[in-house]
C-alpha positions, 0 to 999 in steps of 0.5 A: 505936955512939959517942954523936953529938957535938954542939956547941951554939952560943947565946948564950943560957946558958939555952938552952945549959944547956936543950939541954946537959942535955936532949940529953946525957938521951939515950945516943945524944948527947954534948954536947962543948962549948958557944959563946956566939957563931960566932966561938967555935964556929968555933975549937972545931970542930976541937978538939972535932969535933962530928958536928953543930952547934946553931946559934943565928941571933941572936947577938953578934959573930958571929951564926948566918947568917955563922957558917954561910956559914963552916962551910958553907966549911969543913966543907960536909958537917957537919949544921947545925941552926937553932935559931930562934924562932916569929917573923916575923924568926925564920922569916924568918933560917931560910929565908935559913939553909936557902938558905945550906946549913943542913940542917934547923932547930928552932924553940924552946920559947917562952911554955911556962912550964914547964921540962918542956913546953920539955924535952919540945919538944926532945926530940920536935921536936930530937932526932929531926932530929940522929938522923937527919942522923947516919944513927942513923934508919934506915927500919926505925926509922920505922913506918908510923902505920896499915896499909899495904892490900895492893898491888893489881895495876893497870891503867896506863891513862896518864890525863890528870893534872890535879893535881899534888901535892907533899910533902916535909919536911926538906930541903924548902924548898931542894928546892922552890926547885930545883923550883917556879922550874923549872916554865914558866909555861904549866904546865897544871895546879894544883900543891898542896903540903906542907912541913911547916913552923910558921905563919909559915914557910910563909907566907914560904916561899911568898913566896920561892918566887913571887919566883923562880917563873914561876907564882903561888905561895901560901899556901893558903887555904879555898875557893880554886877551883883553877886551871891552872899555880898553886901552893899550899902548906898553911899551917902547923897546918893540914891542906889537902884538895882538895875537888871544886867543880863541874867543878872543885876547891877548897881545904879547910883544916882543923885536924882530929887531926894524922897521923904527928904533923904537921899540915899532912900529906901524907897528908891531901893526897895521901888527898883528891886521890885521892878528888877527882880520882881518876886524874888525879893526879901524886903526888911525894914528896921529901926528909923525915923520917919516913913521911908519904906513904906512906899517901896514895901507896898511896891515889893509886895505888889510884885509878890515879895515878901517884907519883914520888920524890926519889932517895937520893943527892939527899935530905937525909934519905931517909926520907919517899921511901925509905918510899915505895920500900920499900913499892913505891909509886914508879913512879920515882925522880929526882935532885932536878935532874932533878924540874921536868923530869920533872914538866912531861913527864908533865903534857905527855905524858899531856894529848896535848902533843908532848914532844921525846924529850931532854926527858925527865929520867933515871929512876935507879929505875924501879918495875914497875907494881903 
C-alpha cells in the first residue's frame, strides 16, 4: 500500500521540521511538502496532492480558518486536521475549525522541555487520527482494552429511561451540534456526555452548545444532583460517573487511571449509569476513534438498557459505534440527522407519551435482541 501523503502547513520552522521528521518516522506516512502560510498551501495542493492537510490555526497572511474555508471549497472531501495549542484562544479557533468542516485536530506539544516527550505526543495523539481519516485503521486493528463478557440473552421489557447517555470522539463536536440543539426543551430526562476532549475545550464546547440549544448544556461538575431535560458533559482530564443521590442521581468527577488511554471515558460513564439506573438507561454511541463504549455498552445492556448508534456512512470515523456493532451490542443504528429524533421518541415512548407514528426517525441497522 502507497504511503499517506501528507502536507504540513505552519508557520513554524520547528513545528514543520518537528512533524516532518516525526511522521515521515512512520513507513506508513509521506510528508510531500511543507507551507508556511494557507496562501502557500492552497498553491501546492494540487501540485503535491496530499491525502491529508496539517494545518496550523495561527499564521501570517493567510492563517488556518480562512485557509480551511478555501480547502473545504475546493476539495471538501480531503482530511484536515488542526494543529492548535492548549489554550483558551487556541481551543477556541479549533472549535470555530471543526464547525467549518475540519475533520479532527491535534493539540501541540507545549511546555515538554524535551524534544523526545514532544516526539512521543505526536506520535501517540497525531499519528493515529491521519491513519484513521485515511482508512489505514480498520476495526480489527483497534482491540478491545479488556474482555468482552459473553452476550446474554435478554428480556426487553421497554423500561422507562430515565437517563440519557451519550459518547463520542472524533467527529463529535460537530455530531452533538447536529444533536443536542435538536432536543426540545420540555425533554424529560438528564443527558450525560462524553467528548473526548482536553481542558478548556470542553468547557467551551459546551458553551456553544447552550448558546444553540433549547436545554441548559454544561460542563459537569462533582456533586451536581441531576435533573430532567439538562445536559452535562465531562470536563477534560476527568472521568465523570453517575452516582445514585437518594431518589436521584449525582455527578461524580474523578481523575482515576485512564481507559482505552482517554480520561474523560465512555466507559466509565456508560460502566456507572448501568449501575446507578439500571435499565433505564438510553445508551448512544457516535462517530469516534477507537474502542470506547464498548465495554460500557455491553454493561448498559447487561442491565437491561438499551443502546443506539451513529451509522457508518454518517460518521466521521466508524470506529467507537462500528465497534459497538461488531460485537452486537447496538439495538439500531441512525444517520446522524436522524439521532435527536430517535432519541426524543424512545425517552417518550418508553415514559407512556403518546408519539405521533411519523415521528419516528429511520433505523438503517436494526439488532435482534440479545
Amino acid at each position: 500500500m502507497a504511503p499517506i501523503r501528507i502536507l504540513v502547513v505552519d508557520d513554524s520552522v520547528v513545528i514543520r521540521r518537528l512533524l516532518s521528521d516525526t511522521l515521515s518516522g512512520d513507513p506508513a506516512l509521506e510528508v510531500v511538502g511543507t507551507a508556511s502560510d494557507g496562501r502557500i498551501a492552497l498553491a501546492k495542493i494540487p501540485l503535491l496532492k496530499p491525502d491529508l492537510i496539517t494545518l496550523d490555526i495561527e499564521m501570517p497572511v493567510m492563517d488556518g480558518l480562512e485557509t480551511l474555508a478555501a480547502v473545504r471549497k475546493l476539495y471538501p472531501k480531503l482530511p484536515v486536521i488542526m494543529f492548535s495549542t492548549l489554550t483558551e484562544r487556541g481551543a477556541a479557533a479549533t472549535l470555530d475549525a471543526l464547525s467549518l468542516g475540519a475533520s479532527d485536530y491535534s493539540t501541540k506539544p507545549s511546555h515538554t522541555g524535551s524534544p523526545a516527550v514532544a516526539l512521543e505526543h505526536i506520535r501517540i495523539e497525531l499519528i493515529p487520527k491521519i491513519k484513521a481519516l485515511c482508512g489505514i485503521a480498520s476495526l480489527n486493528l483497534l482491540p478491545v482494552q479488556g474482555t468482552l463478557p459473553s452476550l446474554k440473552v435478554r428480556v426487553r421489557s421497554n423500561p422507562r429511561i430515565e437517563i440519557v447517555a451519550i459518547g463520542t470522539s472524533t467527529g463529535g463536536p460537530a455530531a452533538l451540534a447536529e444533536v443536542l440543539p435538536r432536543i426540545p426543551n420540555d425533554f424529560p430526562v438528564p443527558i450525560v456526555v462524553v467528548q473526548h476532549m482536553p481542558p478548556i475545550f470542553t468547557r467551551l464546547l459546551a458553551e456553544r452548545l447552550a448558546s444553540r440549544s433549547a436545554i441548559p448544556v454544561e460542563e459537569g461538575r462533582s456533586g451536581v444532583v441531576l435533573s430532567p431535560g439538562h445536559a452535562w458533559i465531562a470536563p477534560g482530564n476527568f472521568h465523570m460517573k453517575v452516582i445514585r443521590a437518594g431518589t436521584g442521581w449525582c455527578l461524580n468527577l474523578n481523575q482515576g487511571s485512564k481507559e482505552n488511554s482517554c480520561r474523560p471515558a465512555v466507559d466509565v460513564l456508560f460502566r456507572s449509569v448501568a449501575v446507578a439506573c439500571g435499565a433505564n438507561v438510553l445508551g448512544v454511541v457516535m462517530t469516534g476513534m477507537g474502542s470506547d463504549g464498548v465495554l460500557g455498552a455491553q454493561d448498559i445492556r447487561d442491565a437491561g438498557g438499551e443502546v443506539i448508534i451513529q451509522d457508518e456512512a454518517s460518521s466521521i470515523i466508524w470506529g467507537m459505534p462500528g465497534l459497538v456493532h461488531a460485537s452486537g451490542l447496538a439495538d439500531a443504528a441512525y444517520p446522524l440527522d436522524c439521532l435527536a429524533a430517535e432519541i426524543t421518541h424512545r425517552v417518550l415512548q418508553s415514559r407512556g407519551h403518546r408519539v405521533p407514528p411519523d415521528s419516528k426517525s429511520y433505523a438503517t441497522v436494526e439488532r435482534p435482541s440479545k
